[in-house]
N, C-alpha and C positions, 0 to 999 in steps of 0.2 A: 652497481647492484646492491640491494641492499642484505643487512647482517639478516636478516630475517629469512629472505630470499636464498642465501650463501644454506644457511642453515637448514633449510629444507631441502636443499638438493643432497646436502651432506647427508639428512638422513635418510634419503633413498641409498647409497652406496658404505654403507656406515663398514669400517674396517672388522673384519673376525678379529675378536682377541683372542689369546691364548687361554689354554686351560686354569683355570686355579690349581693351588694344592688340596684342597678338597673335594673340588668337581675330580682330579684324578686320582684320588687315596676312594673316591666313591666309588670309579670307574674299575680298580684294584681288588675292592672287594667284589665287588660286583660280579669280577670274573672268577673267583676263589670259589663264591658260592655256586655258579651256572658250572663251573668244570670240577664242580664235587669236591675241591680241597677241603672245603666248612660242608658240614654237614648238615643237612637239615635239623633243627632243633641244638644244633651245639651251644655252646656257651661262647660270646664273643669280649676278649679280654682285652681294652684299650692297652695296655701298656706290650701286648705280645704282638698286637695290630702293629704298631707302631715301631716297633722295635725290626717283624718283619717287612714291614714295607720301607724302613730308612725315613718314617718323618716323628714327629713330637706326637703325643698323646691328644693335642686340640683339634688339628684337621680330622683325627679317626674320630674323636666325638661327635664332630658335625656334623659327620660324614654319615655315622649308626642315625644322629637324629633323621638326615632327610631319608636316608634311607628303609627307615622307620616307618614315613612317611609314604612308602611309595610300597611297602609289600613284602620289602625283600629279609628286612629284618622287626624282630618282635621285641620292645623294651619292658621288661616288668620290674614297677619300682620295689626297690631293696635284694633284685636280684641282678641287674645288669640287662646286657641285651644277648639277641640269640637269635641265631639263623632261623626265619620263618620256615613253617612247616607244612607246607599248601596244603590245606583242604582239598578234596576229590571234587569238592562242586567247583573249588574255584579252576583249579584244571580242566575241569569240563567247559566250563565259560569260556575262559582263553582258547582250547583248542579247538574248540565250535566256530569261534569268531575267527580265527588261524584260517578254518577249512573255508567259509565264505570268501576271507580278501584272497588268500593262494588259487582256487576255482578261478576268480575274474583274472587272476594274475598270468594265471596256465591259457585261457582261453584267448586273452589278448594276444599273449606273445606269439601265439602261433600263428597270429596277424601281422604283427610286428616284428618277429627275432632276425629275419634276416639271416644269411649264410653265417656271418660271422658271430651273430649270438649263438646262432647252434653250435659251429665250432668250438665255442669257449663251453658252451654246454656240458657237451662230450667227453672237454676236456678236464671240466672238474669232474663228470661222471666216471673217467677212469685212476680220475686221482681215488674217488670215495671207493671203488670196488679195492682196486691195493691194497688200501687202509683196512679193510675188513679183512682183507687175505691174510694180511700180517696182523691181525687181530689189534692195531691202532684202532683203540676207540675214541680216544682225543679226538684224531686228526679225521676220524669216518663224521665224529660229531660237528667240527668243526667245516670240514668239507662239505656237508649236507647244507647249512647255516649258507656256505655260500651260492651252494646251487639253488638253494630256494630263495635266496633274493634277487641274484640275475637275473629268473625267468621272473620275477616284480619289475626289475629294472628294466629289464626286455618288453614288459607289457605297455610299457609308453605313457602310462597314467601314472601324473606324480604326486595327487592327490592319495590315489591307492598304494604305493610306496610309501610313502611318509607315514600311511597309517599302518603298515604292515611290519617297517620297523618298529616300529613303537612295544610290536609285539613279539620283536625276533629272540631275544634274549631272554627271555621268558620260556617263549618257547621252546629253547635252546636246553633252558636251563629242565625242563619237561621230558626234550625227549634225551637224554644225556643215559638216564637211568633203564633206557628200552633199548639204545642202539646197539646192544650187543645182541638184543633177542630178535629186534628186525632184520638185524644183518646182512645177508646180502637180498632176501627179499627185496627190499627198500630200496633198493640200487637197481634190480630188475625193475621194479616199478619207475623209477628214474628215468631208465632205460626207452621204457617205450614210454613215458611224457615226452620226453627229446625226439622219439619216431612223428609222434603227433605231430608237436610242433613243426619240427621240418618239414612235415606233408602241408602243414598250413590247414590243419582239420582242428578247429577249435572247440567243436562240439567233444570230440574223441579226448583231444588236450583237456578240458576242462572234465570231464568226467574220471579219467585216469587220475589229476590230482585230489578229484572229490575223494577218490577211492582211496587214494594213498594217504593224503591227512588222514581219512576215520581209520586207516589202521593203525596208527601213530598213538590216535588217540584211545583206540581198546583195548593196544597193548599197556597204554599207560594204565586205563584204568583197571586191567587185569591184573597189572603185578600190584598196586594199587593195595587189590580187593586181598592176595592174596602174601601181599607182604607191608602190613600196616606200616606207614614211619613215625619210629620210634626218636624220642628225644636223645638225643647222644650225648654222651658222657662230654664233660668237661676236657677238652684236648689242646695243647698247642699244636697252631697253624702248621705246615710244613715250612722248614728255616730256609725261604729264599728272598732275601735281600734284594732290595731295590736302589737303585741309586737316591742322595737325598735331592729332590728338586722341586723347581717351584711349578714347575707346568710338564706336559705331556703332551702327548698325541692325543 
């Protein structure tokens, strides 16, 4: 066979590498800002970046630039960089676009989930009610994040998953500041998406999640209208240490 030949088959099955240290110091911040550690509009200081995440001051550099690059942070020169501050139109966009791929996502699954997606269904649905009981809004925010990619993951189209991720953390990072006012509403609506689905009624599924994305998103844009976000003061991170390494999950 020849090298040519060798090489092209290699590059159909090419090995995962590991993370870099910058792809995971990005991935680090990433979550700091979607779980409200950085605030929107704060001041971002390489050397307290870096000091709490256990790496050098270079990967967090890199890491503000693409990040820069992607939305999540804003650089102004001779002042440094700083947690982006969404705009209301750009929330409106993403959660518009959110409510379209989750609709085909809810309708399919109730085609595809099968017993056992439903049971896992249920089963994050009564981890999220807890969470709200014990007023965990972490764990309510973070448990929703997984319930609404299951029923992605459940719809069998992995075209429509790949693009729905794209938008999960984002998303996340949106409805983070509402999940305490949706509270257990949210979870009732949950509630009966998971009824739908289990009936295998995709019309009923898909319109219960149409329902439940726009509340998501009016409550965002309600507290939005009535509690502008303001730039925040200068702060250091919360002090928690990461191990120093070269790669990650």
């Amino acid at each position: 066979m020849l090298l040519s030949d060798q090489a092209g088959q290699a590059a159909a099955t090419k090995i995962p590498r590991p993370a870099t240290l910058r792809e995971s110091v990005i991935e680090a911040i990433q979550e700091l800002i979607v779980s409200g550690q950085l605030k929107p509009g704060q001041h971002l200081v390489e050397s307290e970046l870096a000091e709490l995440l256990g790496v050098s001051r270079q990967p967090v550099r890199e890491a503000l630039q693409q990040l820069s690059g992607e939305g999540w942070v804003d650089l102004h020169p001779g002042q440094g960089a700083f947690v982006h501050v969404p705009t209301v139109e750009e929330a409106d966009q993403l959660l518009a676009v959110r409510a379209l791929l989750e609709t085909e996502s809810a309708r399919l699954a109730a085609l595809h989930a099968g017993e056992d997606g439903v049971r896992r269904l249920r089963a994050l649905c009564a981890r999220g009610i807890a969470s709200v009981k014990s007023d965990d809004v972490e764990a309510a925010v973070a448990t929703n994040s997984e319930l609404h990619a299951l029923v992605t993951a459940l719809s069998g189209n992995q075209v429509l998953a790949e693009l729905a991720s794209q938008v999960a953390r984002r998303v996340r990072w949106y409805h983070t500041p509402v999940a305490r006012r949706r509270g257990m509403d949210s979870w009732q609506e949950h509630t009966a998406l998971i009824d739908a689905i289990e009936a295998g009624d995709e019309d009923r599924a898909a319109h219960i999640m149409r329902e439940h994305t726009e509340h998501t998103r009016a409550s965002y844009m309600d507290q939005r209208g009535s509690q502008p976000v303001e730039p925040a003061p200068k702060a250091k991170p919360v002090r928690r240490r990461r191990p120093r390494t070269s790669s990650a999950d």
